[in-house]
C-alpha positions as CSV (number, residue, x, y, z in Angstrom):
1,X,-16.7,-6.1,35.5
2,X,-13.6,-7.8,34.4
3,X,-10.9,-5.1,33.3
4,X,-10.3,-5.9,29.3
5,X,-6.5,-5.5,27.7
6,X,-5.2,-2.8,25.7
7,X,-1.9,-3.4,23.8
8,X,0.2,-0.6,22.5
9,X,2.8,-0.3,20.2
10,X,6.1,1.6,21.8
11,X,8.1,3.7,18.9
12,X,6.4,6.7,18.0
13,X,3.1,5.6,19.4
14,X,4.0,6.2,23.2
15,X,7.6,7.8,22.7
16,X,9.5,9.5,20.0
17,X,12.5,7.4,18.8
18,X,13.5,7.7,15.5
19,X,16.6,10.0,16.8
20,X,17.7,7.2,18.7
21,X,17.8,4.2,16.8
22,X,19.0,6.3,13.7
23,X,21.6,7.3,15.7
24,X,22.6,3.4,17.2
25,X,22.5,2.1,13.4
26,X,25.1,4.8,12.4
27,X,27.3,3.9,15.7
28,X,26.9,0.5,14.5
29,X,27.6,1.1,10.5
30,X,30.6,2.7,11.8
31,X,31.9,-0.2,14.0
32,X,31.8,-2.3,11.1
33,X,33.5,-0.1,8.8
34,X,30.8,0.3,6.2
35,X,29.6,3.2,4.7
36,X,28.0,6.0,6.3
37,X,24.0,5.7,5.5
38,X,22.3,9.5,5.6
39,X,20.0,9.8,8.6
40,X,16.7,10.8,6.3
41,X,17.6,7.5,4.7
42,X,17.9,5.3,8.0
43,X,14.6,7.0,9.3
44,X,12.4,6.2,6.2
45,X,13.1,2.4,6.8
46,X,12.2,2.4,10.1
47,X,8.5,3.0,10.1
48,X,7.4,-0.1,11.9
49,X,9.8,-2.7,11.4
50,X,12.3,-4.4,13.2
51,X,16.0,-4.0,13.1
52,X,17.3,-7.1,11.6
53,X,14.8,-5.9,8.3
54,X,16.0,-2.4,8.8
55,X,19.7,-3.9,7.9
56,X,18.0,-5.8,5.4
57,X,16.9,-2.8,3.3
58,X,20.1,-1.0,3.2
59,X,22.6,-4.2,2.7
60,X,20.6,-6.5,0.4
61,X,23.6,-8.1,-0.2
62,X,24.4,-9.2,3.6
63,X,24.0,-12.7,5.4
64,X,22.4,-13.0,8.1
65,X,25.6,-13.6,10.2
66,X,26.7,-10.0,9.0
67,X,23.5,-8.6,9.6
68,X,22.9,-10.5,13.3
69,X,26.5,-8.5,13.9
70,X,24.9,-5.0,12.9
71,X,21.6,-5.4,14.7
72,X,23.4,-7.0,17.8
73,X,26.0,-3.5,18.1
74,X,22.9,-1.4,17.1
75,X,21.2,-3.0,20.4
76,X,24.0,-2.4,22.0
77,X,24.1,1.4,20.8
78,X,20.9,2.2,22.0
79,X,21.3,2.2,25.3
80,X,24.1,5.5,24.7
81,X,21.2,7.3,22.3
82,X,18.0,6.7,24.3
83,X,18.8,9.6,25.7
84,X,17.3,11.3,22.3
85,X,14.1,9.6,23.2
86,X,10.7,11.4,23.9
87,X,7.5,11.0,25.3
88,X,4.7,11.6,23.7
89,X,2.6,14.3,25.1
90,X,1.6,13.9,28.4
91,X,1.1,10.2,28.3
92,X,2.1,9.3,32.0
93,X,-1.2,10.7,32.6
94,X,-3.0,8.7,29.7
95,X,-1.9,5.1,30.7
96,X,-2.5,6.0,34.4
97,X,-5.9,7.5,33.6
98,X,-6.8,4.4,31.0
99,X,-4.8,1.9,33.4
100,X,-8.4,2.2,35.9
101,X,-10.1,0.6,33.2
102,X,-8.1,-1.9,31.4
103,X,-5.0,-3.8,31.4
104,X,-2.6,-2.0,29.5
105,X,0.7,-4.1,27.7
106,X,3.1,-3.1,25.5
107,X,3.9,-5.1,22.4
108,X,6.6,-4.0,20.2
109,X,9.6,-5.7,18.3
110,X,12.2,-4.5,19.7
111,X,13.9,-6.8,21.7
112,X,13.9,-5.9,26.2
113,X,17.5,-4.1,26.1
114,X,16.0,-1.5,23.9
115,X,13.0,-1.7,25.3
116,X,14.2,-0.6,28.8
117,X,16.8,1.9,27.8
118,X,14.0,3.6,26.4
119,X,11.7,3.7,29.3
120,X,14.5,4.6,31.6
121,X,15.3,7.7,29.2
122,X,11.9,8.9,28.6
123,X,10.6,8.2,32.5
124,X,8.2,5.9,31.9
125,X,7.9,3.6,34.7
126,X,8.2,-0.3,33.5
127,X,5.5,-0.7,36.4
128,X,3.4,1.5,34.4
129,X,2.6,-1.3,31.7
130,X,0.9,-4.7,33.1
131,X,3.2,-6.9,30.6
132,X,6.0,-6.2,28.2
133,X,6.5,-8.2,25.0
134,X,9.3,-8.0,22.9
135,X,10.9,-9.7,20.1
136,X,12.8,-12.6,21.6
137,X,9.4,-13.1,23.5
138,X,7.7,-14.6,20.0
139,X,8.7,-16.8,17.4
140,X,7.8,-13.7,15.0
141,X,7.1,-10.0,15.3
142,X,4.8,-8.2,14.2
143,X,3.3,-7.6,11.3
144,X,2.4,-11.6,12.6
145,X,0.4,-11.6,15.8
146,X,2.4,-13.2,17.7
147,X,3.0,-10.3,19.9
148,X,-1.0,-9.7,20.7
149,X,-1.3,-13.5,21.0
150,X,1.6,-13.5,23.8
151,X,0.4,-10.2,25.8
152,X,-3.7,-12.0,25.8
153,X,-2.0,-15.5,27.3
154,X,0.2,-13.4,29.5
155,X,-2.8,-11.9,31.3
156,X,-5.8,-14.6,29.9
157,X,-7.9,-11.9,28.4
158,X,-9.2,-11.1,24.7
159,X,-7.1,-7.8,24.0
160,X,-9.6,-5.1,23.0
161,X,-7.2,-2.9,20.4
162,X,-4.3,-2.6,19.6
163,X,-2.8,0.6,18.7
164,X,0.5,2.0,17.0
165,X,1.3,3.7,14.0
166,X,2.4,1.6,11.5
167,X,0.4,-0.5,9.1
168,X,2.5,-3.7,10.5
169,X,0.5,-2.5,13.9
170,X,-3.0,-2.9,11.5
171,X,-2.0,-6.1,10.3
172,X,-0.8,-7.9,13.1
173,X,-4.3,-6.5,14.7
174,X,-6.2,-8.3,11.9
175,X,-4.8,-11.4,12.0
176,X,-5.1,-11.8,15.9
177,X,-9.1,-10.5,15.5
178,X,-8.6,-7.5,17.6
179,X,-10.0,-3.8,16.5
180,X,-7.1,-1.6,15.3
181,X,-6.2,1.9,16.2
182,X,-3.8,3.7,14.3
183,X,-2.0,6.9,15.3
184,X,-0.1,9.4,13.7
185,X,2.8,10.2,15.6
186,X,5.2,8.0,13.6
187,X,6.5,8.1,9.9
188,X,3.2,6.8,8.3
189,X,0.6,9.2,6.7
190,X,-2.9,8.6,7.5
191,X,-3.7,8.0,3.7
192,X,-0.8,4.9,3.9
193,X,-3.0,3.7,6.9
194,X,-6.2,3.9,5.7
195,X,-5.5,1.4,2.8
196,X,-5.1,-1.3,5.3
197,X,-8.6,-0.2,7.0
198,X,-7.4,0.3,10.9
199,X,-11.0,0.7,13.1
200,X,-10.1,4.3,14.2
201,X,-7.2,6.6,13.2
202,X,-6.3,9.6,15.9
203,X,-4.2,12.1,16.2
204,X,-2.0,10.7,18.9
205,X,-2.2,8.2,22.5
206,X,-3.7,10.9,24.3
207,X,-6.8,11.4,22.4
208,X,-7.4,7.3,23.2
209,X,-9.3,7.5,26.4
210,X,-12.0,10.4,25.0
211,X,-12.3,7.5,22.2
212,X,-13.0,5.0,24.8
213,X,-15.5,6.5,26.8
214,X,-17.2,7.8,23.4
215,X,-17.6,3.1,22.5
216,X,-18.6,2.6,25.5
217,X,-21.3,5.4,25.6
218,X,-22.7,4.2,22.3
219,X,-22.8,0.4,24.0
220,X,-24.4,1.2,27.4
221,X,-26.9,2.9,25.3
């Protein structure tokens, strides 16, 4: 049977990161002399979206060329607080154990600097995850579906979910005609989710491959 493709989001659906990039944006508000922005205020922005609208939020009044400058030091940044990076639960075990019976890719927006200085910090293997796509990889990130579109040409298969914990996650899902999961590990409350109508909502990535089993029971009945 041909092995189908899973894609998952990375922050705070397979890691905890918020610490991290909270901490690169302050690094880089402070490189370029602006004001400091309270953490609780840098977190509640993040919550699925990429850096660039992150900036975006808190400076309204920015150009882009200002902005490009705070996302490219905050890119920069992360690599020194990936370190505050965490995995989520034991899910080594979960892509290994789901990784028998699918393809597996990762699809976020951050861009392949981040990306990898957050694997290296939280130990998971790059080798763990068939194909990586990050931002500079599409024309758009998500909530387009871009990402999902570039992970199923990458390995030539329908992707069967895709999962993460933001409603961009949900949306980006729906456009590209593939069943969303939604998790909640990350800033969203299930109640935020559900108004965008993912397929399934659990408690976190490790609960995925009881899930699995549980479709393809009903299925093969």
């Amino acid at each position: 049977m041909k092995k189908r493709l899973i894609c998952f989001d990375l922050d705070n659906t397979l890691i905890e990161s918020n610490k991290a990039h909270v901490t690169a944006f302050q690094m880089a508000f402070a490189k370029n002399k602006l004001k400091k922005v309270p953490a609780k205020k840098i977190e509640a922005m993040l919550n699925g979206r990429h850096a660039h609208a992150v900036v975006k939020l808190l400076f309204p009044d920015f150009n882009n060329g200002k902005i490009d400058k705070i996302v490219s030091d905050h890119h920069v940044f992360i690599i020194k607080t990936a370190k505050y990076a965490r995995k989520i639960g034991d899910v080594i075990k979960t892509i290994k154990e789901i990784k028998r019976h699918y393809k597996v890719a990762i699809v976020t927006n951050c861009m392949h600097k981040e990306i990898n200085a957050l694997l290296k910090a939280t130990r998971l293997n790059k080798n763990l995850f068939d194909y990586i796509v990050g931002k500079e990889d599409v024309r758009h990130g998500k909530p387009y579906p871009d990402e999902i579109l570039k992970a199923e040409h990458l390995a030539r298969l329908k992707a069967y979910f895709m999962i993460g914990d933001s409603i961009y996650d949900i949306m980006a899902a729906k456009k590209a005609k593939v069943k969303s999961l939604s998790v909640l590990t990350g800033l969203a409350k299930r109640k935020e989710l559900l108004k965008y109508k993912p397929d399934y909502v659990l408690g976190n990535v490790n609960e995925l491959m009881k899930l699995l089993n549980k479709i393809n029971d009903k299925i093969n009945k």
